[in-house]
Residue, then its C-alpha position, 0 to 999 in steps of 0.5 A: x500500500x502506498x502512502x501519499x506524498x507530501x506536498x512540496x516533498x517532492x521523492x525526497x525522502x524524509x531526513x534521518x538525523x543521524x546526531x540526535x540531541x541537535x537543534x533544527x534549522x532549515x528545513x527542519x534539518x538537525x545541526x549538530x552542535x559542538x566542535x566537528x568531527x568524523x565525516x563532517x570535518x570538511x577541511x582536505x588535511x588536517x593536523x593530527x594529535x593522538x589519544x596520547x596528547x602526542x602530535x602525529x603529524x600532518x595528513x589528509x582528513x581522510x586518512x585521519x579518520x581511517x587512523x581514528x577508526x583503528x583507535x575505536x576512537x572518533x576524529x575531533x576539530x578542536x581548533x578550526x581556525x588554525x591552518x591546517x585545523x588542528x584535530x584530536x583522536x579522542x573518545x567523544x562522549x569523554x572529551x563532551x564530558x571533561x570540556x563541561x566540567x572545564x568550562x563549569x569550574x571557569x565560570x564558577x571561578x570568574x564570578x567570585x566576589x571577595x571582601x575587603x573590610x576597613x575601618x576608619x581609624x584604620x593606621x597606615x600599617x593595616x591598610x597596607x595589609x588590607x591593600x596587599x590582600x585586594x591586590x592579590x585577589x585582584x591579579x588572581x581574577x576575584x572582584x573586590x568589594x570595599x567595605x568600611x563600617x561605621x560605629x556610633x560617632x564614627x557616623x559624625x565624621x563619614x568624609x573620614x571613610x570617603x577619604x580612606x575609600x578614595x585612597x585604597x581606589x588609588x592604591x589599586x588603580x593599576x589593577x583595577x577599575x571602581x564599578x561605581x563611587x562609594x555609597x553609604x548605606x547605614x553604618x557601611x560605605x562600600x564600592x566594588x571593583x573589577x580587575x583589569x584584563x589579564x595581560x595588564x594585571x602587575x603587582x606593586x604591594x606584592x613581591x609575588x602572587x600568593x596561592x588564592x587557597x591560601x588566603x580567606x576572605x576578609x572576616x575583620x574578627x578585630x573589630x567586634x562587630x557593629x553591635x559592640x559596646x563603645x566602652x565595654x565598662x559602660x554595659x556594666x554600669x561604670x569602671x569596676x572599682x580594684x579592691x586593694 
């Protein structure tokens, strides 16, 4: 029994999309997506690396491929704008799964904000300690958010903040760019700031880069939180009198 044609179809027979999982563009033809490899590779020669990470050589795609079939492995474009483009043997379900696990752990490292907290009678050593830890954060990629908290008649005087704020900006310039002017917010004045491209990145407060896993965020345990008393003995109803 025949069935009837499609119009328009014409004896075209139905396409059969070998690469499931594609989007489909025109037609209604499945793309495949992800790099080339196989028979889709349309460049005449290629350069060729083995399932090893060696470098094989140059050749014709098509002995490139018969090379890949002898492995059980598929031929795979990872760079094609290179001349000749340049193609991996590899398991392609593994080489699917280590690219994604790569380009998760990249954006989940370029995303993170770190802290750097001041305070306004902050003397000139520890701010230097605070600029060095920004500035090292900043060369590893991290963005930086500048935090200075105000305490009871600290508030009186926040010029003293802005002050301090401008000053690190200054301090970090060469490895950083503000995203914005400091606010004042309640008790904190902040601004955030973003590292410049890799290639410009220098340190100046630092001999060398310090591992980032070796360096925590800024918890500011000396300042004993917003909510601490300005004089202690004060909570307690005055000085407690010594006994001789």
């Amino acid at each position: 029994m025949a069935f009837p044609q499609q119009q328009g179809s014409g004896n075209r027979a139905p396409y059969q999309g070998a690469n499931r999982g594609g989007r489909r563009g025109h037609f209604g033809r499945v793309q495949q997506q992800g790099p080339r490899r196989n028979e889709r590779i349309k460049a005449p020669d290629v350069r060729v690396i083995g399932p090893d990470g060696q470098q094989i050589g140059l050749m014709s795609s098509a002995a490139a491929l018969q090379r890949a079939r002898e492995f059980g492995l598929d031929l795979v474009e990872i760079a094609a704008n290179a001349r000749p483009p340049v193609c991996r043997i590899v398991d392609y379900g593994k080489y699917q799964y280590e690219e994604s696990k790569r380009q998760k752990k990249q954006k989940v490292a370029t995303v993170k904000m770190k802290e750097v907290k001041l305070r306004p009678r902050c003397d000139a050593h520890d701010l230097k300690i605070k600029i060095r830890r920004a500035e090292n954060f900043l060369f590893h990629g991290h963005k930086i958010k500048l935090i200075l908290s105000f305490r009871f008649r600290e508030l009186e005087h926040p010029e003293v903040g802005y002050d301090l704020i401008r000053q690190a900006l200054a301090d970090l310039s060469h490895i950083a760019s503000a995203d914005h002017q400091p606010r004042l917010l309640g008790r904190s004045m902040s601004t955030t700031l973003t590292p410049v491209s890799q290639n410009k990145r220098k340190l100046i407060h630092n001999t060398a880069p310090e591992p980032i896993e070796e360096i925590d965020d800024d918890d500011d345990d000396d300042d004993g939180g917003d909510d601490a008393p300005e004089n202690p003995a004060s909570s307690l109803g005055g000085a407690e009198k010594s006994t001789p």
